[in-house]
C-alpha positions in Angstrom: 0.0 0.0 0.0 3.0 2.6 -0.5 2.8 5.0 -3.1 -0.1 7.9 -4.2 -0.9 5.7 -7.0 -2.8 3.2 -5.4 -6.0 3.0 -3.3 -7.0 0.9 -0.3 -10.1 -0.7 -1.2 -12.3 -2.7 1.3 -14.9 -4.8 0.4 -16.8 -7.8 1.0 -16.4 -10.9 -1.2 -19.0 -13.6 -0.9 -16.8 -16.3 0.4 -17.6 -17.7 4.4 -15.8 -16.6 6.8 -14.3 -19.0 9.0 -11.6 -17.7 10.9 -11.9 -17.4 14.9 -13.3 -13.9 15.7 -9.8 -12.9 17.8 -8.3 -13.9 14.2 -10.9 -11.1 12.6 -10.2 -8.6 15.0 -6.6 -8.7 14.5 -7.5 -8.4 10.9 -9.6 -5.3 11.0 -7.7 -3.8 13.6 -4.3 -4.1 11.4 -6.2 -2.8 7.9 -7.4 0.1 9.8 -4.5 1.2 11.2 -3.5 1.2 7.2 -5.3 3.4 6.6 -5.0 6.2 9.1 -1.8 6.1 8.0 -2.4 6.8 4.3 -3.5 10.2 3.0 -7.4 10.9 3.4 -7.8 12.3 0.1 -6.7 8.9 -1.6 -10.1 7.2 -0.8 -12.8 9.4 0.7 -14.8 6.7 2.0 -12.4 5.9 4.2 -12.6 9.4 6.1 -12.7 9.4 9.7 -16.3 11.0 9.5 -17.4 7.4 7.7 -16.2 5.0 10.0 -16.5 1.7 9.2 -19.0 -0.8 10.9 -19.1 -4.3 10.8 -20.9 -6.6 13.6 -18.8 -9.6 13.7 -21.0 -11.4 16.5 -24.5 -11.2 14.2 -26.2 -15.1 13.5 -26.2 -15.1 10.2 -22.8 -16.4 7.7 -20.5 -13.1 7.2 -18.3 -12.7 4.3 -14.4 -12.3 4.0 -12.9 -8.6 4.8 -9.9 -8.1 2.2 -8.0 -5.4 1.0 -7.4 -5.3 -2.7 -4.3 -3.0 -3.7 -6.1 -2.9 -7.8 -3.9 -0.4 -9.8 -5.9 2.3 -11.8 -4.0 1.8 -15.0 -1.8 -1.1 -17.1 0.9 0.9 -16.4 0.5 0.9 -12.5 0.0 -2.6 -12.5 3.9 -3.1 -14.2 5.3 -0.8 -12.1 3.8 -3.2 -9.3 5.2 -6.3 -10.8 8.6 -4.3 -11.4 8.7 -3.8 -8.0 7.9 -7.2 -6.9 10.6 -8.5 -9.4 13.7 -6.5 -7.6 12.2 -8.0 -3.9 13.7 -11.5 -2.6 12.9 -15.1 -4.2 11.4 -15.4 -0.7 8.8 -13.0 -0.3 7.8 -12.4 -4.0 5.2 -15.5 -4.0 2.7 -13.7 -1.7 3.6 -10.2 -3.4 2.7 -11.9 -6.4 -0.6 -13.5 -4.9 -1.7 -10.0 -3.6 -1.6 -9.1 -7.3 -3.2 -11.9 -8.6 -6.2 -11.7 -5.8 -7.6 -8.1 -6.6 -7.1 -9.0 -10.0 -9.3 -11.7 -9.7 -11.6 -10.4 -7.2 -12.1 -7.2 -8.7 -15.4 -6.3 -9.5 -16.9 -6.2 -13.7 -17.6 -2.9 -13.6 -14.3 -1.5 -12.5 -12.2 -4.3 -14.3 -14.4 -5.9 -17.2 -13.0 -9.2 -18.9 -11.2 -7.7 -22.0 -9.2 -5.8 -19.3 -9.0 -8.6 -17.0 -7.4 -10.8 -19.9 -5.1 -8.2 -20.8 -3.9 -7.6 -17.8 -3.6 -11.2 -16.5 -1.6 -11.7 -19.4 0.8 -8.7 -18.3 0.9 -10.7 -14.8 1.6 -14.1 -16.3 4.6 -12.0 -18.1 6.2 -10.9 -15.2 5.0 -13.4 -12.8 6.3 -16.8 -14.5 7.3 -16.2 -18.0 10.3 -13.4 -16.9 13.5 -14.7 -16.9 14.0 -13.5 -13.7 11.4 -16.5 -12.5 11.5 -18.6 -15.5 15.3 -20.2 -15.6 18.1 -20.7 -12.8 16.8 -20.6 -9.0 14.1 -17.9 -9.9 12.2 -21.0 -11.6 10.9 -22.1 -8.4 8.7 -18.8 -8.1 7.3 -19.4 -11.8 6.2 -22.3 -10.9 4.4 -21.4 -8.0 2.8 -18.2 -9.7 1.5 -20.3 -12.1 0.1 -23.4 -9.8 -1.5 -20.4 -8.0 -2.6 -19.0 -11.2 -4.1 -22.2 -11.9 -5.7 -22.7 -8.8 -7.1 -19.4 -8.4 -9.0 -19.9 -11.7 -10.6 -23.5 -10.4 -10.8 -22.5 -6.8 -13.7 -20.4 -5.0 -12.7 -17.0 -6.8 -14.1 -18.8 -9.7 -17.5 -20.2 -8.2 -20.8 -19.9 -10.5 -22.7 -16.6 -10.6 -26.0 -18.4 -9.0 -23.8 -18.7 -5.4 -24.2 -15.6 -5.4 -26.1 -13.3 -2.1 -29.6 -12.5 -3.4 -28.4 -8.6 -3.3 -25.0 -8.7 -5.0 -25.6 -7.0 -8.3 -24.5 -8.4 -11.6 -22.2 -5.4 -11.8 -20.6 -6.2 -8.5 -19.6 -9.8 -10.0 -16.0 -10.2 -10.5 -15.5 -11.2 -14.4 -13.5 -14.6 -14.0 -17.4 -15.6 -12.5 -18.3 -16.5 -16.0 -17.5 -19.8 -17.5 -16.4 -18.4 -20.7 -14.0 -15.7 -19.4 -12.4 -18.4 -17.3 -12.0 -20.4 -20.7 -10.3 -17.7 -22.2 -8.1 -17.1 -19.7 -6.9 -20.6 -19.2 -6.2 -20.9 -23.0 -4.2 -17.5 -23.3 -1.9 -19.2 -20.1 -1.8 -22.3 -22.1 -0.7 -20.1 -25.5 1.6 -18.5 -23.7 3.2 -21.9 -21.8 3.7 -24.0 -24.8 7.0 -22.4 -25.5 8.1 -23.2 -22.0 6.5 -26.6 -21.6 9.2 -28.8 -20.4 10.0 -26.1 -17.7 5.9 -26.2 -16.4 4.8 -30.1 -17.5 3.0 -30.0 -14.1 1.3 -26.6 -14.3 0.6 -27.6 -18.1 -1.5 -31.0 -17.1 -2.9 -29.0 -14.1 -4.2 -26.4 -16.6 -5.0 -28.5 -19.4 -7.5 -30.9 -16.5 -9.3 -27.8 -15.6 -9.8 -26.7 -19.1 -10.9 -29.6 -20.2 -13.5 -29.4 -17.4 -15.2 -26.6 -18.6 -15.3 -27.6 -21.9 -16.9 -31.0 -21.1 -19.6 -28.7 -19.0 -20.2 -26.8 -22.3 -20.8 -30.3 -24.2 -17.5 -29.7 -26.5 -16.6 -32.9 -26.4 -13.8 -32.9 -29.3 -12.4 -29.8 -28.1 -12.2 -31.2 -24.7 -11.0 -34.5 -25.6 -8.2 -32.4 -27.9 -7.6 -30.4 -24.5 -6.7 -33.8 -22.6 -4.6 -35.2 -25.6 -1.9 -32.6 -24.7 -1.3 -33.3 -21.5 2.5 -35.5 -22.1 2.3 -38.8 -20.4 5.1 -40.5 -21.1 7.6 -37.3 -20.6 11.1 -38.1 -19.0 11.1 -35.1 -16.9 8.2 -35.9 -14.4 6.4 -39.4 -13.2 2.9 -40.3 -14.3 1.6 -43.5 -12.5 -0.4 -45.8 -14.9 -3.5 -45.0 -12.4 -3.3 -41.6 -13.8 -2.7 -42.2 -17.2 -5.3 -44.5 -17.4 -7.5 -42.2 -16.0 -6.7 -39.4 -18.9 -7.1 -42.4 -21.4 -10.4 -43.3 -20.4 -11.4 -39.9 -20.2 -10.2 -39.2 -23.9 -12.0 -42.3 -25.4 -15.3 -41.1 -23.7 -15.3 -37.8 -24.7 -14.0 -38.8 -28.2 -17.0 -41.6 -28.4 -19.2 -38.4 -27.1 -18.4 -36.8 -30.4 -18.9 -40.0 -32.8 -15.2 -40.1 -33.7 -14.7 -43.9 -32.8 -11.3 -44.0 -34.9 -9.4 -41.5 -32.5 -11.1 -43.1 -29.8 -9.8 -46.9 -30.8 -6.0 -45.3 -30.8 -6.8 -44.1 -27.6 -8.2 -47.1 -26.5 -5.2 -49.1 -27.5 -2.5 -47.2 -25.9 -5.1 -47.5 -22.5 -5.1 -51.3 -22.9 -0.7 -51.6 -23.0 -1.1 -50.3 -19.2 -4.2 -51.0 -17.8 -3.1 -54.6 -16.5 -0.9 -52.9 -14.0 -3.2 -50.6 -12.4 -4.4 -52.7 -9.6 -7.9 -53.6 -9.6 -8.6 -52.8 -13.3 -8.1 -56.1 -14.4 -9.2 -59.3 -11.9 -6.5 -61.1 -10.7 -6.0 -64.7 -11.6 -6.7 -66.8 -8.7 -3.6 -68.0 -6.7 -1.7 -64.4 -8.3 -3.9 -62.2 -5.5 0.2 -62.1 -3.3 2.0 -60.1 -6.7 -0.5 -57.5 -6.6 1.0 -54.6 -5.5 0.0 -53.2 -1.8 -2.1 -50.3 -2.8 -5.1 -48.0 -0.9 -8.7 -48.8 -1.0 -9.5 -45.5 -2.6 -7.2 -46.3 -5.6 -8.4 -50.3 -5.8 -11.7 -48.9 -6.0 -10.9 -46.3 -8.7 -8.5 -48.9 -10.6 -12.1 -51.0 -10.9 -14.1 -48.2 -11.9 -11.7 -47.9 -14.9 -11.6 -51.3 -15.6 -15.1 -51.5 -16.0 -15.1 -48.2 -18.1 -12.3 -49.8 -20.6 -14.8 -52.3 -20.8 -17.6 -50.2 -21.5 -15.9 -48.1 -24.2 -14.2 -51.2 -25.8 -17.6 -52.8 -26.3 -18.7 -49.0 -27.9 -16.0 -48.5 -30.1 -17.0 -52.4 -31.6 -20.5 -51.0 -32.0 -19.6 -47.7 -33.8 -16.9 -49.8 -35.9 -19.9 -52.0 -36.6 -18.3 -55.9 -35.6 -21.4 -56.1 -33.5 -20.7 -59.8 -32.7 -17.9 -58.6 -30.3 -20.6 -55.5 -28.9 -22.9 -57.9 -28.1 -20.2 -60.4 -26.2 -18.8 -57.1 -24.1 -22.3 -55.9 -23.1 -23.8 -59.1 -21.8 -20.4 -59.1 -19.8 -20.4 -56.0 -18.4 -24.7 -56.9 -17.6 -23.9 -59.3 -15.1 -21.5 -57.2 -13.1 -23.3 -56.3 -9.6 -20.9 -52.8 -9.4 -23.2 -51.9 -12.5 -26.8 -50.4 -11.1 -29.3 -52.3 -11.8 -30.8 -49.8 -14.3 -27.6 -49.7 -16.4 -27.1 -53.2 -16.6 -30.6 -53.5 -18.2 -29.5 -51.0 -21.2 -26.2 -53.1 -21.6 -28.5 -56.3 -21.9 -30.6 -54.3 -24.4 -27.4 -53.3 -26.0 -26.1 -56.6 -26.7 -29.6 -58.3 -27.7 -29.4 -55.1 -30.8 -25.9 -55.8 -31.9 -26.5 -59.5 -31.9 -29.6 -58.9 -34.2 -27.5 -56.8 -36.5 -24.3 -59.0 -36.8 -23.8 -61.3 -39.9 -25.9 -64.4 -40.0 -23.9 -67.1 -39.2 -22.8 -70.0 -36.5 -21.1 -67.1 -34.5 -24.3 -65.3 -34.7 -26.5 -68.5 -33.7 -24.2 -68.6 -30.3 -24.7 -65.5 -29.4 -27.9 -65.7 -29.6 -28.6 -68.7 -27.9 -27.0 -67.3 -25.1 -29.2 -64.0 -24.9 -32.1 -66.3 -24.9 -31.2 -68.3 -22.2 -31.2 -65.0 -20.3 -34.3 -64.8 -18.6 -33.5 -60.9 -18.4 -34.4 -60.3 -22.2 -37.8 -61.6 -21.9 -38.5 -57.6 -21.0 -36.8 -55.9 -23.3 -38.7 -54.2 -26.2 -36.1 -56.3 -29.0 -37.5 -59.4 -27.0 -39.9 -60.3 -30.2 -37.4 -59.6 -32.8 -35.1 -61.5 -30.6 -37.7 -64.8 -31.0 -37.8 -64.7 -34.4 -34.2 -64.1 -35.4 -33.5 -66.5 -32.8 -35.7 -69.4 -34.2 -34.9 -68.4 -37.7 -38.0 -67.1 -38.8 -38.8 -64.7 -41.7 -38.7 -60.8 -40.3 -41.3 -58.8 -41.8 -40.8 -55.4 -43.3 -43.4 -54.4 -40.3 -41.3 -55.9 -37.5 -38.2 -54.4 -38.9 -39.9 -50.8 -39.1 -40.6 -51.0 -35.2 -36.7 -52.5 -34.5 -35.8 -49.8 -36.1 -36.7 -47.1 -34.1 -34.5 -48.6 -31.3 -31.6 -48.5 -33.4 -28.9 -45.4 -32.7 -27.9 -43.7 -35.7 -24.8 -45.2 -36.5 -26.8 -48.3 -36.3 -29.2 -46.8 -38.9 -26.6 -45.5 -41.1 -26.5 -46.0 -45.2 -23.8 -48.7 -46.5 -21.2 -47.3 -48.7 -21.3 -48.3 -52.7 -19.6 -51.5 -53.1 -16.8 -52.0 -55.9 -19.0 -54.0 -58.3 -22.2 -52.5 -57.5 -22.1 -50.7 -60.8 -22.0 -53.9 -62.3 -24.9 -55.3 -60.6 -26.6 -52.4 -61.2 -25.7 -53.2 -65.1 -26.7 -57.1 -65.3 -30.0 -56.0 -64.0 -31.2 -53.4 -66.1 -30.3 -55.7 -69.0 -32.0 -58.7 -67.4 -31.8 -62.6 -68.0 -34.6 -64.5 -69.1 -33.8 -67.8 -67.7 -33.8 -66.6 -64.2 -36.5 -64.3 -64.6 -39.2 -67.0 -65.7 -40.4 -67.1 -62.3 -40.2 -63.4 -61.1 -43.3 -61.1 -60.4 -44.9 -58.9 -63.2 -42.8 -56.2 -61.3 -39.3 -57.4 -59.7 -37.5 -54.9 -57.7 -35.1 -52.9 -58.9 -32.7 -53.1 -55.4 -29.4 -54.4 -56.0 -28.3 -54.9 -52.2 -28.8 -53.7 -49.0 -28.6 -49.9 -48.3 -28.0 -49.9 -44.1 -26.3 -51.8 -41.3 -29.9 -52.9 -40.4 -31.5 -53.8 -44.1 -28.2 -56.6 -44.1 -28.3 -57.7 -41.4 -32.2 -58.2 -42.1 -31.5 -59.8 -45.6 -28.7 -62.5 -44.3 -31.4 -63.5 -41.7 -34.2 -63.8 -44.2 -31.9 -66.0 -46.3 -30.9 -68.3 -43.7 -34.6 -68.5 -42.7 -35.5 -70.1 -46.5 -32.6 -72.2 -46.0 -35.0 -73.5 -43.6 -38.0 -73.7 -45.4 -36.9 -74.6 -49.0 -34.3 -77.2 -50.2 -34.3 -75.1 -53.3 -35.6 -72.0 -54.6 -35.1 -70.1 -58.0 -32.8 -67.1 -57.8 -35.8 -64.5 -58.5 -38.1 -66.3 -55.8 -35.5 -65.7 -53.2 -35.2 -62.1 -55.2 -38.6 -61.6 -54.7 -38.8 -63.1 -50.9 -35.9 -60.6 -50.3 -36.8 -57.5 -52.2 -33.8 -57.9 -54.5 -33.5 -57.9 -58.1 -32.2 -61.4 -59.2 -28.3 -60.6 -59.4 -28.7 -58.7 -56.2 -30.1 -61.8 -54.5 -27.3 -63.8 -56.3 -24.6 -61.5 -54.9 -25.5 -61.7 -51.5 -26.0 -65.4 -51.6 -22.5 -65.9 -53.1 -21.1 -63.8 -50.1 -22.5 -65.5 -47.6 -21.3 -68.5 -49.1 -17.7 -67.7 -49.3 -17.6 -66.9 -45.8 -18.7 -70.1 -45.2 -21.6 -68.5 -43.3 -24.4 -70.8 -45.7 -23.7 -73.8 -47.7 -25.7 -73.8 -50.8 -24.5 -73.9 -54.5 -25.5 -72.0 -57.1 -26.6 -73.7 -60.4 -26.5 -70.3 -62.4 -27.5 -72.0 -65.9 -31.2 -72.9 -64.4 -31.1 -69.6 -62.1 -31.3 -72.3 -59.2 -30.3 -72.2 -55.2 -29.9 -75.5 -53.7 -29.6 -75.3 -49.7 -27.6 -78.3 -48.2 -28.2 -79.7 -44.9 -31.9 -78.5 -44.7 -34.1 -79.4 -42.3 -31.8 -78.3 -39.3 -33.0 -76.4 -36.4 -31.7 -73.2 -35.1 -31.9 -74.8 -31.9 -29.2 -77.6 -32.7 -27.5 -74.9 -34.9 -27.3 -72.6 -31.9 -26.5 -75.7 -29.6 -23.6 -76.7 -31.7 -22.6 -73.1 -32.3 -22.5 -72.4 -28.1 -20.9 -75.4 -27.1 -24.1 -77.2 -25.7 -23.6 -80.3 -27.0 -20.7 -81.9 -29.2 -20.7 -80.8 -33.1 -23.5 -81.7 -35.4 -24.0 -85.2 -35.7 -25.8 -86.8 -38.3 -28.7 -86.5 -40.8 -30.9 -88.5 -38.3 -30.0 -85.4 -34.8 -27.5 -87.7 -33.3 -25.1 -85.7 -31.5 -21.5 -87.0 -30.9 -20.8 -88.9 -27.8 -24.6 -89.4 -27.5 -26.4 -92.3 -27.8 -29.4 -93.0 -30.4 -32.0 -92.7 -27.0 -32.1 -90.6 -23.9 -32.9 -92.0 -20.5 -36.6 -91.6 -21.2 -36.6 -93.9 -24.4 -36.8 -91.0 -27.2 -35.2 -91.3 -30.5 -32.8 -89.2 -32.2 -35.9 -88.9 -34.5 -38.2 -88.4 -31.6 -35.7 -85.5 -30.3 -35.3 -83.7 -33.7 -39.3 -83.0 -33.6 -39.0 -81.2 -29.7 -36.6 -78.9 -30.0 -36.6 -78.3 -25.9 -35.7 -81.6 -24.9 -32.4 -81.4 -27.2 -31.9 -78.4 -25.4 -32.5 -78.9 -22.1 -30.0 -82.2 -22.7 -27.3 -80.6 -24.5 -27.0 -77.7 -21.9 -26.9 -80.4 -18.9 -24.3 -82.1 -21.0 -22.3 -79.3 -21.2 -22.7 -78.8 -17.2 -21.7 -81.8 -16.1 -18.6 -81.0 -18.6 -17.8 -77.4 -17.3 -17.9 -79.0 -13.8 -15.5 -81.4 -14.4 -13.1 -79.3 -16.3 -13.4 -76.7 -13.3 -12.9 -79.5 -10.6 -9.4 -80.7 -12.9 -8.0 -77.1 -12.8 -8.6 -77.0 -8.9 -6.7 -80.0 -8.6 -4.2 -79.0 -10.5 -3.7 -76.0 -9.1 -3.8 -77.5 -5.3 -0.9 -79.7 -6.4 0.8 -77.4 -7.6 1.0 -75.3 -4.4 1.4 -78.0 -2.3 4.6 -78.6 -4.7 5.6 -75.1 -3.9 5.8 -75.2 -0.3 7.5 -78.3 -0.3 10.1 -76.8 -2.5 10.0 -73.9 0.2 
């Protein structure tokens, strides 16, 4: 407070006040005494005739007393820093947190935020970025300048406009209040770091986290996810446990999957999943290994499982948006039966993984998945749970069925199919026609040459494994017509599915015929053999490998093949009794092998 060109200014800030009242007294008594001793015409509210009164005793929550030395120009204010610049390393940290204060605290209408920025930059100059406090044993200081910088702007100077008492005016706000002065603020200190990173890697991560935060409450997820990606993790000059860099990784994939971009958020992903086996708790620990995990807290156990189940979660997402919805639907019925999950969440996970599997390629793979989604008596609620039936049971979907499946999808789910490289050439064979296999088409075929979405092949593949079902042949414009296809479009997708060995069929193209091999099969068995439930498909006749011809009630294979539930129920108590005895081998095993252990001990 020395010099005619600054003013002694006391005010009340709204933050509580919850220092002892001998503490406040000691407080007021010293501010007073400045000012007697500076010259009354400086301030003349302060004059003797306008004492100041404050009841310190009343019930209700007081507010702070500070003085704010706030210079009346630019100028001022770098005479002020000059000053603080020539004083010792020691005692220029709180000179340069008086500054800082009534720079922050100041009110709009006496410091606005284009002035604020500017002169916050001016600080930040002086402050940290000088050389005087910037290189050799004057470092020190920059760095705590700028971690006070940085926690001045996330701190209680910063708090929202609505904490506000009811009778504080919007003039009377300080400018750093709003969200979006803060924001620029924190990205003219990180503009003005970059050149200096290596000297402020902490203060950088610090600031980039609380940027990032306000970005994330403004829904800019890209921006804020760009924010985060800046933040050096694997720098040699500082160390970043893999809890924290995890933690940053995770945080990058969500926002990233926020904002559809599920390619950044894979590469993300993948440099999460090189260290998230040794954060402990993210990843189970094999039984008998529970002695190598490192002694750790509860607090970060806990955390390390949160972000093991969020890897999860976002793993299973990015499949989805890269559309291999078999692997989706395997990660969300996971992640449904883990009891950290609420309840609530779990059920959308179930619902999650019942959609992809409905929208992955028909196939075996497809079959086991799901069988196992039917076996969950938690699917029986969903909304996909008659869909679910008739995929399930390979029956024909309906265009009407498919419109209401449709309205559950997400829209990358819903999303067009790009052109295929010979779907000019389809396109060509059709309009010119073929009269063979167009003997037994409608007066008016259609004129589609494949599926335009994720959803209208996924529905197509299922149709065509449902007449491999129904017919042991069928002409090529039949199926076309079944599968609203033009001929060659129905003949392209049939010769796809067939050289991913996904259908057997062949393909007489001379009589425009489809033959289906090894008709007559049931999902059931398909799905059986698919999931594990029994042994691999046995003969012609339903008899499975390493079953006999009867069951213990006297059916036939024959018998079986016409009640689908009883092969069921059989083949999944088959596989039981299996499990259990695989289970019991390992436990043996693994006894011995201890036991062999602390012999050798």
């Amino acid at each position: 407070m020395r010099g005619p060109r600054h003013r002694v200014a006391l005010y009340l800030t709204t933050s509580r006040l919850f220092t002892p009242c001998h503490s406040r007294l000691r407080t007021i008594n010293s501010l007073r005494q400045s000012v007697h001793r500076l010259p009354l015409n400086l301030h003349p509210a302060l004059a003797p005739e306008r004492p100041l009164q404050i009841n310190l005793f009343r019930p209700q929550p007081s507010f702070v007393l500070t003085a704010s030395i706030m210079a009346t120009s630019e100028s001022e204010l770098s005479d002020r820093l000059s000053s603080i610049a020539s004083q010792p390393t020691s005692s220029r940290i709180g000179a340069y947190s008086e500054v800082l204060h009534s720079l922050l605290t100041a009110p709009r209408k006496d410091l606005p935020a284009e002035q604020l920025k500017a002169r916050l930059s001016n600080y930040l100059d002086a402050a940290v970025f000088s050389d005087a406090n910037s290189t050799g044993g004057g470092l020190v200081v920059g760095r705590q300048a700028l971690t006070a910088f940085d926690e001045a702007l996330a701190g209680p100077l910063a708090r929202n406009p609505s904490e506000a008492p009811d009778d504080a005016s919007q003039a009377a706000w300080p400018a750093v209040w709003e969200s979006d002065t803060r924001r620029e603020i924190l990205e003219m200190a990180l503009e003005k770091v970059t050149a200096r990173v290596l000297s402020f890697e902490e203060q950088t991560s610090s600031l980039r986290l609380h940027l990032a935060d306000l970005l994330e409450n403004d829904e800019e997820w890209a921006e804020a996810a760009g924010v985060l990606q800046g933040i050096p993790l694997d720098s040699g000059h500082r160390s970043v446990s893999d809890l924290v860099k995890l933690r940053i990784l995770i945080r990058i994939v969500r926002l990233l999957l926020e904002s559809d971009d599920s390619v950044a958020a894979d590469v993300s992903l993948k440099r999460a999943s090189l260290i998230v086996h040794n954060v402990p708790g993210a990843v189970p620990a094999l039984p008998g290994t529970e002695s190598e995990v490192p002694q750790t807290s509860a607090e970060a156990l806990q955390e390390g499982k949160q972000l093991g189940l969020m890897y999860k979660f976002c793993q299973a997402r990015i499949y989805d948006a890269q559309r291999r919805f078999l692997d989706a639907a395997t990660r969300f019925h996971d992640l449904s039966y883990i009891t950290d999950i609420p309840e609530s969440e779990r059920e959308k996970m179930l619902s999650a993984a019942v959609t992809a599997s409905i929208l992955s390629p028909a196939g075996p793979q497809r079959s086991r998945i799901l069988a196992t989604l039917m076996r969950d008596e938690r699917s029986a609620s969903l909304e996909q749970h008659t869909i679910l039936s008739r995929v399930f049971l390979d029956q024909i979907v309906r265009p009407a069925e498919i419109e209401t499946f449709a309205k559950l999808l997400a829209p990358h789910q819903r999303a067009a199919l790009p052109p295929t490289s010979n779907e000019a050439a389809v396109a060509s064979v059709s309009a010119e026609g073929d009269v063979e296999m167009s003997e037994g088409a409608q007066l008016n075929p259609s004129t589609r040459t494949g599926p335009s979405t994720v959803l209208d092949r996924a529905m197509i593949e299922h149709n065509i494994i449902a007449a491999s079902r129904i017919y042991s042949n069928i002409t090529i414009a039949g199926l076309g017509a079944l599968l609203d296809l033009s001929s060659v479009g129905a003949e392209t997708m049939v010769r796809r599915m067939i050289a991913q060995s996904r259908l057997r069929a062949e393909i007489d193209q001379c009589d425009g015929i489809l033959t289906f091999l090894d008709t007559g099969r049931s999902s059931v068995e398909e799905a059986g053999t698919a999931g594990g439930l029994g042994g691999s498909a046995g003969d012609s006749k339903g008899t499975a490998n390493g079953e006999g011809a009867t069951n213990s009630a006297g059916l036939s294979a024959a018998d079986e093949q016409d009640d689908p539930a009883t092969i069921w129920a059989r083949r999944w108590d088959s596989q039981i009794a299996r499990t259990a005895t695989a289970l019991e081998n390992v436990c043996s095993r693994i006894r011995n092998i201890q036991k062999e252990q602390s012999v050798q001990a």
